[in-house]
KOLGU-4560 file (N, C-alpha, C; in nm, 3 decimals, padded with zeros to 5 digits):
<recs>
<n_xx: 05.755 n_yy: 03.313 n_zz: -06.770 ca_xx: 05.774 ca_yy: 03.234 ca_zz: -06.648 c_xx: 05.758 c_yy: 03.086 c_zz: -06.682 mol: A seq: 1 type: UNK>
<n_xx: 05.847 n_yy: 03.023 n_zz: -06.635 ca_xx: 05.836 ca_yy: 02.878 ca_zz: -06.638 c_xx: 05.664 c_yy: 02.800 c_zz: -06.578 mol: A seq: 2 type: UNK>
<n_xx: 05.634 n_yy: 02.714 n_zz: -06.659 ca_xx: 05.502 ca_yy: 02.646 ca_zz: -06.629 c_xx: 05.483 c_yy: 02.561 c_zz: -06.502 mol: A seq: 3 type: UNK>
<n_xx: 05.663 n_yy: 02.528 n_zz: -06.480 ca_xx: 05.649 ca_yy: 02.412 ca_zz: -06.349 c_xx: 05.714 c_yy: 02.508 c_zz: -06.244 mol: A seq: 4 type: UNK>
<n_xx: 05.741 n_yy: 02.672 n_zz: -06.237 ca_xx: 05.730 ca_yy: 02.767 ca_zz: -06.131 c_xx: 05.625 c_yy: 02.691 c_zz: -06.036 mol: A seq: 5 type: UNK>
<n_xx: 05.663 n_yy: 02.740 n_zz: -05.905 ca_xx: 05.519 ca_yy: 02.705 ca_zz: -05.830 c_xx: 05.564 c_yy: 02.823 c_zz: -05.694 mol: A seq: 6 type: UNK>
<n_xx: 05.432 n_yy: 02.869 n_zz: -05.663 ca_xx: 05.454 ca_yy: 03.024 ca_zz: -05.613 c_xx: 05.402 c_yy: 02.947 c_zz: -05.436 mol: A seq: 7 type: UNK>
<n_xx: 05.486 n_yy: 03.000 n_zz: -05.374 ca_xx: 05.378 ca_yy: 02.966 ca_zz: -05.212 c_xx: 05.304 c_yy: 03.049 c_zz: -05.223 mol: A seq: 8 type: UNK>
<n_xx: 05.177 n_yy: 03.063 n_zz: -05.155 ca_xx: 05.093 ca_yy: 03.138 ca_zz: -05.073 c_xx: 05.027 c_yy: 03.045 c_zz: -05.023 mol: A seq: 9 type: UNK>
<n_xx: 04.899 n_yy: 03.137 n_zz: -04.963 ca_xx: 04.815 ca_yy: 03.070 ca_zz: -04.843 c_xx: 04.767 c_yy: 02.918 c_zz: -04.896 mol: A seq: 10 type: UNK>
<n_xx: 04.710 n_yy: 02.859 n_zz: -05.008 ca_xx: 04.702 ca_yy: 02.770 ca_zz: -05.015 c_xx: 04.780 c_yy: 02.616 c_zz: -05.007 mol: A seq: 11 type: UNK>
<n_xx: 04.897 n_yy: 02.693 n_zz: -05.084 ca_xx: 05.009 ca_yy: 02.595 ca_zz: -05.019 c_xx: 05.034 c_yy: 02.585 c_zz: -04.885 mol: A seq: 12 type: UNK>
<n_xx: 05.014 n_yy: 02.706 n_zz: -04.811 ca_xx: 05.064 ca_yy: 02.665 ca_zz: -04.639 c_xx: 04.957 c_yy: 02.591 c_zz: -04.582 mol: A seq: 13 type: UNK>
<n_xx: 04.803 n_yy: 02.585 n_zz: -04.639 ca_xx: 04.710 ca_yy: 02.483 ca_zz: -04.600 c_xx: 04.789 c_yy: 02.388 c_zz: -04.592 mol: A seq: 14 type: UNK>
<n_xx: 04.809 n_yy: 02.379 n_zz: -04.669 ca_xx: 04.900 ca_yy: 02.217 ca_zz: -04.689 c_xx: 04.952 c_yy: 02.120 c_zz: -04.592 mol: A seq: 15 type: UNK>
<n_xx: 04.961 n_yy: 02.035 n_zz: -04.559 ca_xx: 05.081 ca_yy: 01.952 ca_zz: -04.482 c_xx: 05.161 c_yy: 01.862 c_zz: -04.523 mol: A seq: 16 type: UNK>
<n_xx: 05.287 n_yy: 01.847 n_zz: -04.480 ca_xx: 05.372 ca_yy: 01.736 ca_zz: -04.523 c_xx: 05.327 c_yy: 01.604 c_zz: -04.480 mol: A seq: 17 type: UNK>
<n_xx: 05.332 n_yy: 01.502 n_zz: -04.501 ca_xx: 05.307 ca_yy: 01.345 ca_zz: -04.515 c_xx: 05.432 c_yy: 01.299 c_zz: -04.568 mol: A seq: 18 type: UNK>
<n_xx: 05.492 n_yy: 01.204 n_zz: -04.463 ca_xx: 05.544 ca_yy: 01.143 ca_zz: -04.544 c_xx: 05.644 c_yy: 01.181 c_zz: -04.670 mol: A seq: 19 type: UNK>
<n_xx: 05.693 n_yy: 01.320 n_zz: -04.645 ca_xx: 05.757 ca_yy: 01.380 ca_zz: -04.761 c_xx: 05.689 c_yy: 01.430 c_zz: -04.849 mol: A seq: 20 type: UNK>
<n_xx: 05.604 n_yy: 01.370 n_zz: -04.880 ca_xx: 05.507 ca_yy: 01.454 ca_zz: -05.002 c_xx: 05.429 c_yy: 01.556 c_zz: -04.936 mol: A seq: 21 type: UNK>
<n_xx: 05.334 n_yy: 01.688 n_zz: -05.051 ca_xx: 05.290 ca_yy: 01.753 ca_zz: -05.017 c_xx: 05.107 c_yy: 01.676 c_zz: -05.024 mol: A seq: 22 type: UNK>
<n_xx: 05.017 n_yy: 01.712 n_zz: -04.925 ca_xx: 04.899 ca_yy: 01.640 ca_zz: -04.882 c_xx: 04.802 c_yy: 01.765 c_zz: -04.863 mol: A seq: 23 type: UNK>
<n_xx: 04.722 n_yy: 01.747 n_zz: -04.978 ca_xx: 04.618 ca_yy: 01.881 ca_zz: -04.949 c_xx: 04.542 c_yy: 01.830 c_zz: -04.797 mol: A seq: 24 type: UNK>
<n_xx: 04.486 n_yy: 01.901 n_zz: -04.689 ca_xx: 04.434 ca_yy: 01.860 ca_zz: -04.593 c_xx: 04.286 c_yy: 01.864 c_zz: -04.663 mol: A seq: 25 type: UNK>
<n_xx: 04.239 n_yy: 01.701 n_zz: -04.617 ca_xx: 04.062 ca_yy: 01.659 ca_zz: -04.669 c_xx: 03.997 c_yy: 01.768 c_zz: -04.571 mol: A seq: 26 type: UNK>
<n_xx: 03.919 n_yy: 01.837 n_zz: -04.610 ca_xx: 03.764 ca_yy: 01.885 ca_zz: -04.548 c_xx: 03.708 c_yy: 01.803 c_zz: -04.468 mol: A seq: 27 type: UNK>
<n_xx: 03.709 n_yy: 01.868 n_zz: -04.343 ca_xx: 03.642 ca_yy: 01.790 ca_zz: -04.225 c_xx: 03.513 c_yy: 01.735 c_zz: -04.278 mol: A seq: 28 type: UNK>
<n_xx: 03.503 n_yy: 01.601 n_zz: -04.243 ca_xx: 03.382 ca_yy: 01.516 ca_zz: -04.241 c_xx: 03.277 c_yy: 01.589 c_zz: -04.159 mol: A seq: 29 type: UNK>
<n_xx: 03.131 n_yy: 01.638 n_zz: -04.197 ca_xx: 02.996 ca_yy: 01.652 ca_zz: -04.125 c_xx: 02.995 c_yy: 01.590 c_zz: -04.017 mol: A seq: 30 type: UNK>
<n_xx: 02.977 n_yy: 01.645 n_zz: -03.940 ca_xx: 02.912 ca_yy: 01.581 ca_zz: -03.760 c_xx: 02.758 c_yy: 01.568 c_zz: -03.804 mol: A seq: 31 type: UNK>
<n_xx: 02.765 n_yy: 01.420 n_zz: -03.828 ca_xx: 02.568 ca_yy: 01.404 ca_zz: -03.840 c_xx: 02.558 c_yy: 01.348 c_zz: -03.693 mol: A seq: 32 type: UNK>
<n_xx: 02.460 n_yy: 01.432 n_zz: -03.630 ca_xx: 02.394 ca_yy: 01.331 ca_zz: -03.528 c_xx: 02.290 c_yy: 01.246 c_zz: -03.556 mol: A seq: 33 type: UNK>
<n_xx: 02.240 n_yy: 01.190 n_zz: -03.466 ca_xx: 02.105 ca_yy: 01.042 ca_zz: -03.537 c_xx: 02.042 c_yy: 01.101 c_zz: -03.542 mol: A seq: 34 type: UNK>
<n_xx: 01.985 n_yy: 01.129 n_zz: -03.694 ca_xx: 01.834 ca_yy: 01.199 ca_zz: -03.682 c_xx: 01.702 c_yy: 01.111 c_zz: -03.658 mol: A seq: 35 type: UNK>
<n_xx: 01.648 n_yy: 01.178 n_zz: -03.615 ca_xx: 01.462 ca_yy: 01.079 ca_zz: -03.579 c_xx: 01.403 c_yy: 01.108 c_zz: -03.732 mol: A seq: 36 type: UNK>
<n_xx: 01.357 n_yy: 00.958 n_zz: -03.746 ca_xx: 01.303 ca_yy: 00.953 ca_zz: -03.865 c_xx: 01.110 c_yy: 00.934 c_zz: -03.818 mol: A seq: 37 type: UNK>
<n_xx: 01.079 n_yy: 01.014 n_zz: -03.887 ca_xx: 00.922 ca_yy: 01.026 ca_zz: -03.811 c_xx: 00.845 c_yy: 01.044 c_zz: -03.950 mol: A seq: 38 type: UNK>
<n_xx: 00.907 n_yy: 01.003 n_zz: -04.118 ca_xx: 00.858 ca_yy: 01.013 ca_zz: -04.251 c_xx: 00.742 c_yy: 00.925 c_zz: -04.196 mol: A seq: 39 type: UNK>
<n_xx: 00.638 n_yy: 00.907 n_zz: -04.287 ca_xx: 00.551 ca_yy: 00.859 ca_zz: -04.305 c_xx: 00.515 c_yy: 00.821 c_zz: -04.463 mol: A seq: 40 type: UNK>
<n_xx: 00.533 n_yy: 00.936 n_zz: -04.548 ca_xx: 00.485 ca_yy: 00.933 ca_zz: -04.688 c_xx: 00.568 c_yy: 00.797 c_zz: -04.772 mol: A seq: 41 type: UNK>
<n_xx: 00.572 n_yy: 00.770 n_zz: -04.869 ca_xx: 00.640 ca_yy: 00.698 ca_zz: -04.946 c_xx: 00.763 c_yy: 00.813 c_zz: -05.019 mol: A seq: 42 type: UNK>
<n_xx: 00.844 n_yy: 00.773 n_zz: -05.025 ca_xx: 00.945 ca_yy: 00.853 ca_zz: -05.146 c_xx: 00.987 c_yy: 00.781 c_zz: -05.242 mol: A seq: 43 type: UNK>
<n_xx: 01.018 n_yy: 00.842 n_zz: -05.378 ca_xx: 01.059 ca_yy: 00.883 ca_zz: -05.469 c_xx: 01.126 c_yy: 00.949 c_zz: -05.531 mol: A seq: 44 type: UNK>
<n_xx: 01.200 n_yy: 00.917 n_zz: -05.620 ca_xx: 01.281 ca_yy: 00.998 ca_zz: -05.795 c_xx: 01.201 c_yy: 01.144 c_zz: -05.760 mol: A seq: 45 type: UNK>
<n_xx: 01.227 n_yy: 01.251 n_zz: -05.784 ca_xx: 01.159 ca_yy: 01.377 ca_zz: -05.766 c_xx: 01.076 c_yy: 01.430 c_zz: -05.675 mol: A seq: 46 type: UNK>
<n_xx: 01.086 n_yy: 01.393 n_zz: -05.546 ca_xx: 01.059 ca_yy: 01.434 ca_zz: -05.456 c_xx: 01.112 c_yy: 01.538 c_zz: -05.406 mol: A seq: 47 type: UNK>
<n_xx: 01.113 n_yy: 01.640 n_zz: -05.280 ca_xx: 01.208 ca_yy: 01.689 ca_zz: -05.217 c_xx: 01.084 c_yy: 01.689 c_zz: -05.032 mol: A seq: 48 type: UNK>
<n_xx: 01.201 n_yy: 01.732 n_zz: -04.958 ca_xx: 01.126 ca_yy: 01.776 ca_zz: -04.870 c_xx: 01.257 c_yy: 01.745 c_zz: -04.760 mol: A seq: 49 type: UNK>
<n_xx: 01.187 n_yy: 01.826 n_zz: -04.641 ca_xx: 01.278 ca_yy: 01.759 ca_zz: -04.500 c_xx: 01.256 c_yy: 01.630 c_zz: -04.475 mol: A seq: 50 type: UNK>
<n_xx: 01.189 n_yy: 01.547 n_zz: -04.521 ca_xx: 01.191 ca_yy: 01.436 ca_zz: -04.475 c_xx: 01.306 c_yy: 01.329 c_zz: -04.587 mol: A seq: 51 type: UNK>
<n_xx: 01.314 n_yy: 01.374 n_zz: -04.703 ca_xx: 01.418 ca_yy: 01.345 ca_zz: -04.794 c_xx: 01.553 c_yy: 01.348 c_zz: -04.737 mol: A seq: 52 type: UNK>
<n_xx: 01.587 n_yy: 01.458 n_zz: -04.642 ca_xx: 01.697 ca_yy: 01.529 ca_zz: -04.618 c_xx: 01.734 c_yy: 01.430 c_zz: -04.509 mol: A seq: 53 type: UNK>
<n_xx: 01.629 n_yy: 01.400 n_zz: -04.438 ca_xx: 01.645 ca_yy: 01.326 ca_zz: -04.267 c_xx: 01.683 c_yy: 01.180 c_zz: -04.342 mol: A seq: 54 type: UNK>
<n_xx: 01.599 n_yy: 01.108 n_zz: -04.479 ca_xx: 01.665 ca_yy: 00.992 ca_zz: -04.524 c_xx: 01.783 c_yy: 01.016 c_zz: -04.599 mol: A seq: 55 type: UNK>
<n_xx: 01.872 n_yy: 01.129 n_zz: -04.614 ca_xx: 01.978 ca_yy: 01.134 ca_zz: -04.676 c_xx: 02.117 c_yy: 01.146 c_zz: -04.549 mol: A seq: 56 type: UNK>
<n_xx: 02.075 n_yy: 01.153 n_zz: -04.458 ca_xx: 02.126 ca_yy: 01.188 ca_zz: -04.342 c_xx: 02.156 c_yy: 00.993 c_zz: -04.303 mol: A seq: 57 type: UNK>
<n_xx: 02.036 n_yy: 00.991 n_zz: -04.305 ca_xx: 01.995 ca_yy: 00.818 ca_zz: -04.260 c_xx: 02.102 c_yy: 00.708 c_zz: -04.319 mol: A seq: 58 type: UNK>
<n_xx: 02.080 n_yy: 00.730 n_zz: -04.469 ca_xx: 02.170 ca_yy: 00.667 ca_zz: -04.520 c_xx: 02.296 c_yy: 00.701 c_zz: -04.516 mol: A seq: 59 type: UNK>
<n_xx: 02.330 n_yy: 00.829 n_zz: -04.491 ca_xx: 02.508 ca_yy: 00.829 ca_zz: -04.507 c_xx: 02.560 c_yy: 00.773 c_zz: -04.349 mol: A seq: 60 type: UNK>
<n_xx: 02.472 n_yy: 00.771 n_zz: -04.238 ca_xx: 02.536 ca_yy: 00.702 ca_zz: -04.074 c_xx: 02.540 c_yy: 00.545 c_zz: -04.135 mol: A seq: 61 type: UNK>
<n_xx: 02.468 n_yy: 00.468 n_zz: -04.235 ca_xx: 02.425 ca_yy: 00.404 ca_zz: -04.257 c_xx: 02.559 c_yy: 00.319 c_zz: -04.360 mol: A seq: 62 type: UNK>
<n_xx: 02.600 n_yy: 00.435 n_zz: -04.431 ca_xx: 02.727 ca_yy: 00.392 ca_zz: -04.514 c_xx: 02.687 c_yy: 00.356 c_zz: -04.656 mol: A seq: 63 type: UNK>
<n_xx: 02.583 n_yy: 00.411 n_zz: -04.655 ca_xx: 02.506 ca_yy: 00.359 ca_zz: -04.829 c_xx: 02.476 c_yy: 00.512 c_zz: -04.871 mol: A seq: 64 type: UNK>
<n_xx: 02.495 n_yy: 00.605 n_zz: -04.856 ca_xx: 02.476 ca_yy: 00.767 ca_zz: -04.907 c_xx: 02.639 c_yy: 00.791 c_zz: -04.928 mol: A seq: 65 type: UNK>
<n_xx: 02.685 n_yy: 00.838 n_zz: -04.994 ca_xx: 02.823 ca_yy: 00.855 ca_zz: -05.083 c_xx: 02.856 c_yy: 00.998 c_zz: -05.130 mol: A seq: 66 type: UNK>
<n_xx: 02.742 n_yy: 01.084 n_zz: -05.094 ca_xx: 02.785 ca_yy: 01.249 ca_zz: -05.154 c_xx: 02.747 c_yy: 01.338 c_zz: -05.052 mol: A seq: 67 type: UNK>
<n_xx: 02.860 n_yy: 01.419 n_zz: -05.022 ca_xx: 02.912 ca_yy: 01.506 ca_zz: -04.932 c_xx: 02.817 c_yy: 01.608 c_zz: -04.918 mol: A seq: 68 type: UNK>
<n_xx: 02.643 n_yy: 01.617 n_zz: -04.953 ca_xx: 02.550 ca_yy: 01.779 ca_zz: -04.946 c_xx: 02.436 c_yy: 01.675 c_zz: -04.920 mol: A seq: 69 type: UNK>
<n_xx: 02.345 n_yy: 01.758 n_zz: -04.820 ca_xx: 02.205 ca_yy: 01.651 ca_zz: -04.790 c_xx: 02.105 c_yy: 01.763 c_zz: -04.850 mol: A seq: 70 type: UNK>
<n_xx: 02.064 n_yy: 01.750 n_zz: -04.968 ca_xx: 02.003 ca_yy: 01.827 ca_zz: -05.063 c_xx: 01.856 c_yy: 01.862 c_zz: -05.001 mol: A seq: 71 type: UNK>
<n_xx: 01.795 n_yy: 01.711 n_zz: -04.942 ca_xx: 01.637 ca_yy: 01.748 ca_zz: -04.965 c_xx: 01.609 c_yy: 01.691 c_zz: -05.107 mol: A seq: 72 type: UNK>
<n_xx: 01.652 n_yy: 01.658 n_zz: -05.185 ca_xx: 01.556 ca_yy: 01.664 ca_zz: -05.312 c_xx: 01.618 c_yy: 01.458 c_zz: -05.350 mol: A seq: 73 type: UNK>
<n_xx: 01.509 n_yy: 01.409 n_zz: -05.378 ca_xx: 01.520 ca_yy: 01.243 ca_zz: -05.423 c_xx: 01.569 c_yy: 01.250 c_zz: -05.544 mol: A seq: 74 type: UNK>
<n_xx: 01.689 n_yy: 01.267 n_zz: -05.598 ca_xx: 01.778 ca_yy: 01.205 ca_zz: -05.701 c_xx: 01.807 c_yy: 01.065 c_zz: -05.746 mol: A seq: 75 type: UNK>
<n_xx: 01.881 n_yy: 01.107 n_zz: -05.839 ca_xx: 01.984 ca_yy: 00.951 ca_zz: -05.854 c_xx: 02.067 c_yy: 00.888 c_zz: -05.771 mol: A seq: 76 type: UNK>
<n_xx: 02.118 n_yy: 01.013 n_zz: -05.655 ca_xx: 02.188 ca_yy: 00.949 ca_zz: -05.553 c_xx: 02.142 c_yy: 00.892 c_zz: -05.481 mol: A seq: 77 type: UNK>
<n_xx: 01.989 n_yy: 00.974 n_zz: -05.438 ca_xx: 01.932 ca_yy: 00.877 ca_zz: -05.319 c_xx: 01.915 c_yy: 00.794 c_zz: -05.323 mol: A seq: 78 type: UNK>
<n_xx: 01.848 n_yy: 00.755 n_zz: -05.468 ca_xx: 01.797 ca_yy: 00.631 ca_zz: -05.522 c_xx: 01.909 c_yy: 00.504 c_zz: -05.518 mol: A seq: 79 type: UNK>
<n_xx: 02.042 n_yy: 00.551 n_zz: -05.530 ca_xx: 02.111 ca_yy: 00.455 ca_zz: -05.534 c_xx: 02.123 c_yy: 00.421 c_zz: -05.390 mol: A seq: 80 type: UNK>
<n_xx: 02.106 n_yy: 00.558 n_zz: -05.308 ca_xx: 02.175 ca_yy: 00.475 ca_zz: -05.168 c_xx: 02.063 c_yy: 00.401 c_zz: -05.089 mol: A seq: 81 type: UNK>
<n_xx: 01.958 n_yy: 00.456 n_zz: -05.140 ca_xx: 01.819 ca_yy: 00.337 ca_zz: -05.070 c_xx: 01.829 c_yy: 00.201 c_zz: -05.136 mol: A seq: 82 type: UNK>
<n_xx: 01.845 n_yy: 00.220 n_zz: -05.248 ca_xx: 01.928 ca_yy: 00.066 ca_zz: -05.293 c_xx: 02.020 c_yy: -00.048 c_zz: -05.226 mol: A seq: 83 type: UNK>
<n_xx: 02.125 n_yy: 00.080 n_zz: -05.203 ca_xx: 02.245 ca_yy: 00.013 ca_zz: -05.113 c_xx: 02.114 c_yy: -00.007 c_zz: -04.950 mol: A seq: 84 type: UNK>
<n_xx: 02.079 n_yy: 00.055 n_zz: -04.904 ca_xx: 02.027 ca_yy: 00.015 ca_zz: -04.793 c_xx: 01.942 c_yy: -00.109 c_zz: -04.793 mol: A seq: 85 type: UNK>
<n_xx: 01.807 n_yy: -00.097 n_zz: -04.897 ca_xx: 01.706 ca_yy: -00.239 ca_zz: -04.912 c_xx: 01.843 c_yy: -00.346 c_zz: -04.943 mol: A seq: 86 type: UNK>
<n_xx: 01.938 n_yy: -00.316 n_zz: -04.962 ca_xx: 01.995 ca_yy: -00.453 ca_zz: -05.006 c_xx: 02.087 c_yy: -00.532 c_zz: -04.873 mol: A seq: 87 type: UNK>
<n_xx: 02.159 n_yy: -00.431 n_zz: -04.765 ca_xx: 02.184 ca_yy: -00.411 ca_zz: -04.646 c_xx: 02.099 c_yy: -00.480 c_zz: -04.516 mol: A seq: 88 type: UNK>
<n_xx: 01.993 n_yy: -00.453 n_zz: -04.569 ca_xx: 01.903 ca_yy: -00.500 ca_zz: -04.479 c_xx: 01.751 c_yy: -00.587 c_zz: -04.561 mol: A seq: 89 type: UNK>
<n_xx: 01.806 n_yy: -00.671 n_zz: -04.660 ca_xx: 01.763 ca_yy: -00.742 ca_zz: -04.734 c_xx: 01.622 c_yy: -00.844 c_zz: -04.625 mol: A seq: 90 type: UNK>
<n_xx: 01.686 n_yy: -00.880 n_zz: -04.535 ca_xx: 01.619 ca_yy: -00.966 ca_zz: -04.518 c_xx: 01.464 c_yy: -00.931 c_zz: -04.417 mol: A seq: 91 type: UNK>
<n_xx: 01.490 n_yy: -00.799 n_zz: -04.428 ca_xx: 01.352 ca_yy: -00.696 ca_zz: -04.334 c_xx: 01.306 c_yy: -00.630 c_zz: -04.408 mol: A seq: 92 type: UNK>
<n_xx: 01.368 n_yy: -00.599 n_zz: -04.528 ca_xx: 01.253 ca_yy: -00.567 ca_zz: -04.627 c_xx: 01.259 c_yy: -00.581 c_zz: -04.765 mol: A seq: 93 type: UNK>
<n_xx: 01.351 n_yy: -00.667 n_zz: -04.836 ca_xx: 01.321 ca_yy: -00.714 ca_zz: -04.940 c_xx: 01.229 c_yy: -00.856 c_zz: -04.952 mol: A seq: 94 type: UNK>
<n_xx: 01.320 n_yy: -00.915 n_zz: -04.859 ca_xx: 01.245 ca_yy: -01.076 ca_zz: -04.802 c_xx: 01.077 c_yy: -01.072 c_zz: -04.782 mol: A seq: 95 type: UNK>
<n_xx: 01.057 n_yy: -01.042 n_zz: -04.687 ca_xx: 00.916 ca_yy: -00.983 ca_zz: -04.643 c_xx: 00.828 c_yy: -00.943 c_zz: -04.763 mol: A seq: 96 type: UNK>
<n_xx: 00.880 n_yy: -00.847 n_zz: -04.845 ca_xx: 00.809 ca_yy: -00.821 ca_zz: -04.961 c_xx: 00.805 c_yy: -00.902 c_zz: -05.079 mol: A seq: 97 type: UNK>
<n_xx: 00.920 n_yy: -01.034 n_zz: -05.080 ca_xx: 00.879 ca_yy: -01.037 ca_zz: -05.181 c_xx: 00.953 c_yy: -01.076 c_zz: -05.267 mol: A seq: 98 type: UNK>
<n_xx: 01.034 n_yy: -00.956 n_zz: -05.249 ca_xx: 01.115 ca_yy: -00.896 ca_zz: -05.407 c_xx: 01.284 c_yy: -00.982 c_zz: -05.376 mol: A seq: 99 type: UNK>
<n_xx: 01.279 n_yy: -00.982 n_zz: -05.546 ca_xx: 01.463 ca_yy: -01.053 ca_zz: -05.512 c_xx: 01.527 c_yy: -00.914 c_zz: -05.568 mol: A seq: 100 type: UNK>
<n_xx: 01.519 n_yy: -00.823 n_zz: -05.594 ca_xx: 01.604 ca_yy: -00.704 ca_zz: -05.603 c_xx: 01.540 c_yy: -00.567 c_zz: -05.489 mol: A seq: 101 type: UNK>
<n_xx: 01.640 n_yy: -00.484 n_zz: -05.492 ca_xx: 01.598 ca_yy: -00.377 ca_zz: -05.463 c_xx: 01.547 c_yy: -00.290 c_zz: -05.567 mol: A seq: 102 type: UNK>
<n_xx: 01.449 n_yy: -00.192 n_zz: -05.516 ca_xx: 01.387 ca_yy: -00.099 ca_zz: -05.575 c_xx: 01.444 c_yy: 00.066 c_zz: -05.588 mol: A seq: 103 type: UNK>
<n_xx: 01.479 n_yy: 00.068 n_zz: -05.465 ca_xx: 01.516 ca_yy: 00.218 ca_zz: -05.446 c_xx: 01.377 c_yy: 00.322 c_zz: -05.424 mol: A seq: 104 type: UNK>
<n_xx: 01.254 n_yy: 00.276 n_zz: -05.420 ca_xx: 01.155 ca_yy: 00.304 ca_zz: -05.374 c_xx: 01.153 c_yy: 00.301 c_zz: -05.216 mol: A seq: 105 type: UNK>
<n_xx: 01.115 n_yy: 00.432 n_zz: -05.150 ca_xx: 01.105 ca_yy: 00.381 ca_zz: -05.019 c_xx: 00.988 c_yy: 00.381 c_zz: -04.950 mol: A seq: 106 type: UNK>
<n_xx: 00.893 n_yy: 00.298 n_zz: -04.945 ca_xx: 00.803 ca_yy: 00.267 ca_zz: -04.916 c_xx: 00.779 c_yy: 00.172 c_zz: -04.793 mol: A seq: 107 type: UNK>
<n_xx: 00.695 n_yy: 00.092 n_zz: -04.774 ca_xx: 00.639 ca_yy: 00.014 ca_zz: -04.645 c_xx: 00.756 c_yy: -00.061 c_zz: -04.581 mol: A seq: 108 type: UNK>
<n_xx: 00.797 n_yy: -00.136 n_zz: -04.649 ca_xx: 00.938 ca_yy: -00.238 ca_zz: -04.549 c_xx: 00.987 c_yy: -00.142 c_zz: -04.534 mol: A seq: 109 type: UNK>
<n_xx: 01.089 n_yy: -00.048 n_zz: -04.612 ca_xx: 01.182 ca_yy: 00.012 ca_zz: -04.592 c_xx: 01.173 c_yy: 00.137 c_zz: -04.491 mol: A seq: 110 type: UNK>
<n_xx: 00.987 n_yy: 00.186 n_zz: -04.511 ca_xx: 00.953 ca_yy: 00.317 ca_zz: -04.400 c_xx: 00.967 c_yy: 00.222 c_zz: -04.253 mol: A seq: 111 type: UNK>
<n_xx: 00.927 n_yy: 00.098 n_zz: -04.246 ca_xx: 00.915 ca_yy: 00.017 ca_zz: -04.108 c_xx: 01.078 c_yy: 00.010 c_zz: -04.033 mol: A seq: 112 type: UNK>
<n_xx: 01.162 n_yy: 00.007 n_zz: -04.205 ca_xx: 01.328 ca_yy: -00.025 ca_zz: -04.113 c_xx: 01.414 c_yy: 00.122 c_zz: -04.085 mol: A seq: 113 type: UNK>
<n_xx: 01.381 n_yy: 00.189 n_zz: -04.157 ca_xx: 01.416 ca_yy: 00.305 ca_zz: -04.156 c_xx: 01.342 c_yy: 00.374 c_zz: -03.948 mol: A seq: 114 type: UNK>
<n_xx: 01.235 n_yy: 00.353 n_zz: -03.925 ca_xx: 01.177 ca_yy: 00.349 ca_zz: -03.831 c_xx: 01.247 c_yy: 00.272 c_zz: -03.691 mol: A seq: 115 type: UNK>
<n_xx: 01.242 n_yy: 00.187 n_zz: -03.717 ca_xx: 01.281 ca_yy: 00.042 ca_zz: -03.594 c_xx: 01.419 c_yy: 00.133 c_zz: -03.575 mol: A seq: 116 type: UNK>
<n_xx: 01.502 n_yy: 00.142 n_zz: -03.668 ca_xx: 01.656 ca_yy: 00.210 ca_zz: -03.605 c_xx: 01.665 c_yy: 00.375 c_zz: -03.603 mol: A seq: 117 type: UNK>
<n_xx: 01.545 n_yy: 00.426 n_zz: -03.600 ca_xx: 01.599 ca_yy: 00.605 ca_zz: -03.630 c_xx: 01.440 c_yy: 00.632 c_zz: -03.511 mol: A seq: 118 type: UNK>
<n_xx: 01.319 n_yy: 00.591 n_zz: -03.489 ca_xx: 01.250 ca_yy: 00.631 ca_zz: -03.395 c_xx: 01.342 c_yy: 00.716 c_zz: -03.303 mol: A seq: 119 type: UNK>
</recs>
């Protein structure tokens, strides 16, 4: 059989036309509603917990969380997207503290801003 054969079935009829071309249909986007952020602890690189999950939630309404599963567990992703957030809102809790970079630590400024918009 030829290599550039191409067989219909069900996956192809997923499909839709665009524009002439064939357009896999994207996977519906998550319905996050606002979650209440009621953390208290500090987080961290190797953490996990529901309260991880509620700041992974936080950050993707937020536009600084970038991966499609809210794990629970403090990665590299989170870390980057609390990044993207202290830097977002630089001036309530990097300023205040201090610091001319972000940390990706989420601790006191960031538990206070995380708070003020998710209470």
């Amino acid at each position: 059989i030829d290599d550039q054969l191409r067989i219909i079935d069900e996956d192809f009829l997923s499909r839709c036309f665009v524009a002439g071309y064939i357009v896999d249909q994207p996977e519906p986007a998550p319905v996050i509603s606002k979650p209440k952020w009621n953390g208290k602890r500090s987080l961290s690189v190797g953490m996990s917990g529901p309260d991880v999950k509620i700041l992974q939630q936080i950050l993707a309404l937020e536009g600084c969380y970038e991966f499609d599963k809210f794990t629970g567990y403090f990665g590299g992703i989170t870390r980057a997207a609390v990044i993207k957030y202290q830097e977002k809102y630089r001036s309530e809790i990097l300023v205040p503290a201090g610091l001319d970079n972000p940390t990706g630590f989420v601790g006191g400024y960031t538990l206070r801003s995380l708070a003020k918009g998710y209470a």
